[in-house]
C-alpha positions as CSV (number, residue, x, y, z in Angstrom):
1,X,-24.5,10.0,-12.1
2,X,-25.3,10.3,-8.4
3,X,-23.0,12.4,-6.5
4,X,-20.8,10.2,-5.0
5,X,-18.4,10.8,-2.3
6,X,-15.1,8.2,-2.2
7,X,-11.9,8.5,-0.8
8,X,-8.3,7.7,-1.8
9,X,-6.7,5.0,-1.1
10,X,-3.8,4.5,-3.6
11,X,-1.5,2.0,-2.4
12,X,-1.7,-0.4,0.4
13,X,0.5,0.9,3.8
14,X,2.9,3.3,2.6
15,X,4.0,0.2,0.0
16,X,4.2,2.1,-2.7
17,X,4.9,0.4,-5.9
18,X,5.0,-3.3,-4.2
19,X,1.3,-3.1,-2.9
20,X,-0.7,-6.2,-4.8
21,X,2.1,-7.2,-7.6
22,X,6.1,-8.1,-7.6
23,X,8.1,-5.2,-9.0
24,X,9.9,-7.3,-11.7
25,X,11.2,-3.8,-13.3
26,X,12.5,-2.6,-9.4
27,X,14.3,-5.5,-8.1
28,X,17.3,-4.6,-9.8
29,X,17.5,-1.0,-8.5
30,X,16.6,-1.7,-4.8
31,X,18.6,-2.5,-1.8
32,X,15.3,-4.7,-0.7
33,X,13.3,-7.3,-2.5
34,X,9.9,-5.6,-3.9
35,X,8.0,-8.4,-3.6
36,X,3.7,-7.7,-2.9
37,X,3.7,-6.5,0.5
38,X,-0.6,-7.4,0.9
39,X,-0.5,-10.6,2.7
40,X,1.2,-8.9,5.4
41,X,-1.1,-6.0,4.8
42,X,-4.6,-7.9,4.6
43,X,-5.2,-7.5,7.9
44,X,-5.2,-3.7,8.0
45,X,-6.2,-3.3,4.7
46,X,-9.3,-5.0,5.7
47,X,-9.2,-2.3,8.5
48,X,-9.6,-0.3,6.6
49,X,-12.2,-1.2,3.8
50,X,-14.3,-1.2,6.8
51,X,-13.7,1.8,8.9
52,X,-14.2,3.9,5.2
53,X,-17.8,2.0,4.8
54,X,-18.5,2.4,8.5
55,X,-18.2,6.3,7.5
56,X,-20.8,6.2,4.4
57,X,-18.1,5.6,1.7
58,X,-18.6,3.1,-1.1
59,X,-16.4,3.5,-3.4
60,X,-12.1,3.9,-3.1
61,X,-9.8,4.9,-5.1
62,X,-7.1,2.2,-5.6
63,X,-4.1,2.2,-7.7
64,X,-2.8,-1.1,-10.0
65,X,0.7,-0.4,-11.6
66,X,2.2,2.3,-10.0
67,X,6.0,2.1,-10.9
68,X,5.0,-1.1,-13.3
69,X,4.5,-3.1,-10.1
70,X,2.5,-6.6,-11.0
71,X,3.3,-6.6,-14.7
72,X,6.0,-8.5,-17.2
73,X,7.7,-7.1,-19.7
74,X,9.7,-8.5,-22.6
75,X,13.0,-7.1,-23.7
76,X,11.3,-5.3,-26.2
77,X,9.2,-3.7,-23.3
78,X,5.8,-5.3,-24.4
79,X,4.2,-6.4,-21.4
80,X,3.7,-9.9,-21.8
81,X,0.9,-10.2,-18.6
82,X,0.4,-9.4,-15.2
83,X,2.3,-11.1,-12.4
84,X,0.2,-14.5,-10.7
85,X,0.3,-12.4,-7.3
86,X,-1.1,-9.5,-9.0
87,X,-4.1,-11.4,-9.8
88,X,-4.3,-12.7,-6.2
89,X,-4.0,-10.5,-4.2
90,X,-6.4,-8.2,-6.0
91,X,-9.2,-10.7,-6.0
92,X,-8.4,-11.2,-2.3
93,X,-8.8,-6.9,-2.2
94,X,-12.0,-7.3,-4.2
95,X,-13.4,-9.5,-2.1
96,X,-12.9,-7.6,1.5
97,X,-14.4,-4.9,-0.4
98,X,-17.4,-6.7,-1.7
99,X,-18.1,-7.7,2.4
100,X,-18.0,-4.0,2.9
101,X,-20.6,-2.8,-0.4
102,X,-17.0,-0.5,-1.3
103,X,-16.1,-0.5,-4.7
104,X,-12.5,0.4,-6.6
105,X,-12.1,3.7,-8.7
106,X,-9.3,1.7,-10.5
107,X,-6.0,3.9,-11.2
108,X,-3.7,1.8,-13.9
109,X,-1.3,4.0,-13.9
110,X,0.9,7.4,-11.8
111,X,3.4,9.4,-14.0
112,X,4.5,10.9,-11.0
113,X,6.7,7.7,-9.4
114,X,8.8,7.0,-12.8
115,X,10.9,10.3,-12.5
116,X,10.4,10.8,-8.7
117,X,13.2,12.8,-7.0
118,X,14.0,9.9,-4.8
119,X,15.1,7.8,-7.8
120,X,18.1,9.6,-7.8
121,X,20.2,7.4,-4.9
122,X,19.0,3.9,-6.1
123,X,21.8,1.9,-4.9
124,X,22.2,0.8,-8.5
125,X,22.5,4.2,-9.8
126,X,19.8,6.6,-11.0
127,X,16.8,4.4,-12.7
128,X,15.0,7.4,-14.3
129,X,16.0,7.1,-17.8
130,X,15.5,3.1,-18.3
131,X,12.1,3.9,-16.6
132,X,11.2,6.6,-18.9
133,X,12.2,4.7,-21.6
134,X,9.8,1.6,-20.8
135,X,7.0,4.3,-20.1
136,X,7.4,6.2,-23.6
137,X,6.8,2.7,-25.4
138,X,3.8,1.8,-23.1
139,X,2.5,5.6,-24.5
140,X,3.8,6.2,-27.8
141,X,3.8,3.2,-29.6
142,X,0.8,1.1,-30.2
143,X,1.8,-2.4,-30.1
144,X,3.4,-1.8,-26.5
145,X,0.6,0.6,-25.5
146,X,-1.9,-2.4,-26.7
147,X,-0.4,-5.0,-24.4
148,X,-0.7,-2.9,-21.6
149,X,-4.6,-2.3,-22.0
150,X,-4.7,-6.1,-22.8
151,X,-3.6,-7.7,-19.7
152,X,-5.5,-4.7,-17.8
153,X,-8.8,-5.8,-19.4
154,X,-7.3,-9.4,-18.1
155,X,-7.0,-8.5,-14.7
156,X,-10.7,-6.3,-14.8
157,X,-12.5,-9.3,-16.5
158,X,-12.0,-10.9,-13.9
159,X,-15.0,-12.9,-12.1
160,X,-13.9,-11.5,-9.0
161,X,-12.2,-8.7,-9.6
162,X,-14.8,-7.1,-12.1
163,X,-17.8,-7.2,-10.1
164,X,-15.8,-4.5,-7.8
165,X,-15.3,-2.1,-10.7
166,X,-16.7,1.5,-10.4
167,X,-14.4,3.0,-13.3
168,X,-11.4,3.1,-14.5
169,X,-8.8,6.3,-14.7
170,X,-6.7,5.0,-17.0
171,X,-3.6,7.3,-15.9
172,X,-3.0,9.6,-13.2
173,X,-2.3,13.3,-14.2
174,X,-0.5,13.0,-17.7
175,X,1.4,15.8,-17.6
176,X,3.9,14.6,-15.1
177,X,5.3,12.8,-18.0
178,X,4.8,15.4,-20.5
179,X,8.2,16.3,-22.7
180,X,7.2,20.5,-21.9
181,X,7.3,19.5,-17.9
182,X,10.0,16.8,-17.3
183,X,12.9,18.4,-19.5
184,X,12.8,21.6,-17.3
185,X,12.6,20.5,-13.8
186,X,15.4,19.3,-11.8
187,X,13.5,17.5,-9.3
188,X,12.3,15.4,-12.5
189,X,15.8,14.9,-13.6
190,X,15.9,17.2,-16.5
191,X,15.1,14.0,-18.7
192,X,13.3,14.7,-21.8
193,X,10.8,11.5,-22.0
194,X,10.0,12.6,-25.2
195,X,6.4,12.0,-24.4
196,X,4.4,15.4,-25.9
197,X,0.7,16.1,-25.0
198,X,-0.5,14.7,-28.5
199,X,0.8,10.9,-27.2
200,X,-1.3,11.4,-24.1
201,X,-4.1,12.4,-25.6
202,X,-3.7,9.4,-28.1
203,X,-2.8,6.8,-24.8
204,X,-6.0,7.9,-23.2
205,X,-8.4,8.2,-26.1
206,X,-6.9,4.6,-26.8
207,X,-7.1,3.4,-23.7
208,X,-10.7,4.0,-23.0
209,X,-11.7,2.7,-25.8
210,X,-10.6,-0.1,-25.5
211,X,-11.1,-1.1,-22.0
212,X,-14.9,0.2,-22.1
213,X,-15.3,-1.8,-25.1
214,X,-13.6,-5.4,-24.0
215,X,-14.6,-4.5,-20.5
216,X,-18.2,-2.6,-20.4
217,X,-16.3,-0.5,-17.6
218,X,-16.5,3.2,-17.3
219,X,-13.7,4.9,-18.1
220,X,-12.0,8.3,-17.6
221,X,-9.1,10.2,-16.6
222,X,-7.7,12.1,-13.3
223,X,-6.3,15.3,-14.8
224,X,-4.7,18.4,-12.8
225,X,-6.8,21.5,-12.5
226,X,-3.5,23.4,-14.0
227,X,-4.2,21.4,-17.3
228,X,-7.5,20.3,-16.7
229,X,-9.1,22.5,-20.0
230,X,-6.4,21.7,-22.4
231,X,-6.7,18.0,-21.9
232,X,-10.6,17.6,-21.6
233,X,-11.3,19.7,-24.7
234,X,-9.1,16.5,-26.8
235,X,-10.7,13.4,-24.5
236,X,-13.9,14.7,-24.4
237,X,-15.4,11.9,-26.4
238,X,-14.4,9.3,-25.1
239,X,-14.0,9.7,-21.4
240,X,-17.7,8.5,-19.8
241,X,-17.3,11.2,-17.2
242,X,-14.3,13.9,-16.3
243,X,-11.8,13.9,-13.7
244,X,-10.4,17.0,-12.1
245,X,-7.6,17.0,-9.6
246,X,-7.2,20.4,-7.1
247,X,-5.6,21.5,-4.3
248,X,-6.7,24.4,-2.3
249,X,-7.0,25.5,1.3
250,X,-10.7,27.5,0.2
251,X,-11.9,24.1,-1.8
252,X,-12.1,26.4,-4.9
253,X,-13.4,24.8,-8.0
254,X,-13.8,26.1,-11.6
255,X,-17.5,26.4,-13.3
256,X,-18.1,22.6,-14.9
257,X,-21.6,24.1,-17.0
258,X,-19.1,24.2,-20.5
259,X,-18.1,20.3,-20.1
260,X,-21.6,18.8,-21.0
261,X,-20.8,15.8,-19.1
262,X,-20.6,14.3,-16.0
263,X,-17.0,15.6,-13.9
264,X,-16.2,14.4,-10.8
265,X,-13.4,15.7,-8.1
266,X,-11.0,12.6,-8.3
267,X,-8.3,14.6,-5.6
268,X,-8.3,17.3,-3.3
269,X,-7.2,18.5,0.0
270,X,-5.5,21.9,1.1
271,X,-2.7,23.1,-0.5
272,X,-0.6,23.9,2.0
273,X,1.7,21.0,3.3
274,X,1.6,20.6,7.3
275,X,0.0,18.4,9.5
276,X,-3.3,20.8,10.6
277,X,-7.0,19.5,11.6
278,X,-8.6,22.4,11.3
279,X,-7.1,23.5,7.6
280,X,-7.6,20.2,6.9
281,X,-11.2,20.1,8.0
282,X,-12.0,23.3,6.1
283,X,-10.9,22.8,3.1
284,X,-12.2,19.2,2.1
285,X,-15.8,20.7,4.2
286,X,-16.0,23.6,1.3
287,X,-14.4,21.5,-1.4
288,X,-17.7,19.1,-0.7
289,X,-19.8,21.7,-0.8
290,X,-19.0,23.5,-3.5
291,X,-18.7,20.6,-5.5
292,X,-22.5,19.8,-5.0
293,X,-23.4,23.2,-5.9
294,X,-21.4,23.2,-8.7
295,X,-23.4,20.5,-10.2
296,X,-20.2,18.4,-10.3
297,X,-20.6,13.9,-9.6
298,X,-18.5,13.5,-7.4
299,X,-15.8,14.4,-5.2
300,X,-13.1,12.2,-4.1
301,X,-11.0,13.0,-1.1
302,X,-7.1,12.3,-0.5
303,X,-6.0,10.4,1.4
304,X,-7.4,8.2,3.9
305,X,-3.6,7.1,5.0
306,X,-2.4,4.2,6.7
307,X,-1.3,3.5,10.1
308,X,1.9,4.5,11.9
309,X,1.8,7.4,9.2
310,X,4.6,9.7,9.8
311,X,3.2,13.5,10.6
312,X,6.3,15.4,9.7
313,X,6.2,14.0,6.4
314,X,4.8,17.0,4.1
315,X,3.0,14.9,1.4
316,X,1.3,12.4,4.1
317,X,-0.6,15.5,5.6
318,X,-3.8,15.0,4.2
319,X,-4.3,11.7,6.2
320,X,-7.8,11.1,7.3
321,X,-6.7,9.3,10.1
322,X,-3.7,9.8,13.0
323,X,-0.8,7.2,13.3
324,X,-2.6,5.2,15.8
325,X,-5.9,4.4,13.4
326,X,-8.3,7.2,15.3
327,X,-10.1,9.7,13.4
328,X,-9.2,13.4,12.6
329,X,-11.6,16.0,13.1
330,X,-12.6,15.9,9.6
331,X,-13.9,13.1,9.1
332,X,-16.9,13.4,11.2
333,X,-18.1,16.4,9.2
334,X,-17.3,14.2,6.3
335,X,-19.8,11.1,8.1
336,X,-22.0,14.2,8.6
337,X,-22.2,15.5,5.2
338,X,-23.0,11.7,3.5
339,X,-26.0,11.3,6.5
340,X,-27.6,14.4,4.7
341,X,-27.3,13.2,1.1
């Protein structure tokens, strides 16, 4: 692989879980209607698309079914396809990005969102265990887990759609749904999802099988540095290239020599949360670095952010660009570093 350097963009203007697709599994739980907030958002997205190519960027990180958004499910919790705006909107995403030469790191999937600590004061009451339970099938049992990788190898077979692939990551960071994890933290709600690491190692072996095999799509898998080893020693076969997640303020990254395959750096940013250009500029300036010495692909930055971004928000500091649109400082080290590859 060429080293490539991409940027995250994982949903469309703070909208998570209603970006491109109707929530059909959140409209009961919300005091608003979650229908796909992109037609009001094609304006910026398009924005944006641009201002990331305009840096030396060609390929984004883009996430499809966060929170189940743009899929239907049947009682049984098979999902039975994706939603018609799912498929519209996405083709209308594929195609800004095509006028730009950007393509989409596809991301079907975040663990993080179905037992978010948020959950917690849905105005129907707490949603986390009816979402954990439609999760677990979509994992652990095959029939379900096969209709999801079916109407995602719909939507990527696309005529439009497809010719915007770069890869897929089939899930984001297993382990936030892993039994070991969930059942002992109270910020996940102390709910077993029952979910161990053999049925993600079995969802993702599975699932990029499949989709590289219906889809001639690369495939892999965004994994936290904390359990980076453990999962890539049981994938290793059938990932085309790794995908390691860290955050650090010194852009430290482990020795990749052992993998024998490509690995990229799907997320990073410094570790500690506030709202600082020069930590910022630092550590995504030596995680670059070091990941080209390293020998490693890729490395992806998070996030590029949205506009009227809130600052005092902890987990939106690693915005590449101010509320108002502008730059921060980092990014024209970042233009810098791509003008001398």
């Amino acid at each position: 692989m060429t080293f490539t350097v991409g940027i995250n963009l994982p949903w469309i203007d703070g909208q998570y879980d209603h970006d491109f697709g109707y929530n059909m599994i959140r409209k009961e739980d919300v005091s608003y209607d979650p229908k796909p907030s992109f037609q009001k958002s094609k304006e910026n997205f398009e924005a944006y698309i641009k201002d990331i190519s305009d840096m030396g960027v060609t390929v984004v990180r883009l996430w499809l079914f966060e929170r189940f958004e743009g899929l239907t499910f049947s009682r049984t919790g098979h999902v039975l396809n994706p939603t018609t705006d799912m498929f519209k909107n996405l083709r209308d995403a594929c195609s800004i990005a095509q006028k730009y030469n950007v393509k989409f790191y596809f991301c079907l999937m975040d663990t993080w969102g179905v037992l978010a600590d948020g959950l917690k004061n849905s105005p129907n009451g707490d949603p986390r265990q009816k979402y954990t339970d439609l999760i677990n099938g979509l994992i652990t049992t095959k029939d379900k887990r096969d209709s999801l990788v079916q109407a995602v190898v719909d939507i990527l077979s696309d005529d439009i759609i497809k010719e915007s692939v770069w890869a897929v990551d089939v899930i984001n960071e297993p382990d936030g749904i892993q039994r070991d994890h969930t059942r002992n933290s109270s910020s996940r709600g102390n709910i077993d999802t029952g979910i161990t690491f053999d049925h993600l190692v079995e969802y993702i072996n599975d699932a990029c099988n499949t989709i590289r095999t219906k889809t001639g799509h690369r495939v892999s898998c965004g994994i936290r540095r904390e359990v980076f080893e453990e999962f890539s020693k049981k994938i290793k076969d059938n990932v085309d290239f790794f995908d390691i997640h860290h955050y650090d303020d010194d852009g430290d990254l482990p020795s990749i020599t052992h993998l024998q395959k490509d690995c990229i750096v799907g997320e990073c940013g410094h570790k500690t949360k506030r709202w600082d250009d020069s930590l910022q500029k630092e550590s995504i300036k030596k995680f670059l670095e070091n990941s080209k010495r390293l020998g490693y692909s890729g490395c992806f930055v998070w996030e590029y952010g949205y506009l009227g971004i809130d600052k005092t928000n902890s987990e939106k500091t690693w915005s590449l660009i101010n509320p108002d649109g502008t730059h921060r400082p980092v990014v024209n080290y970042l233009k810098e570093f791509l003008e001398n590859e």
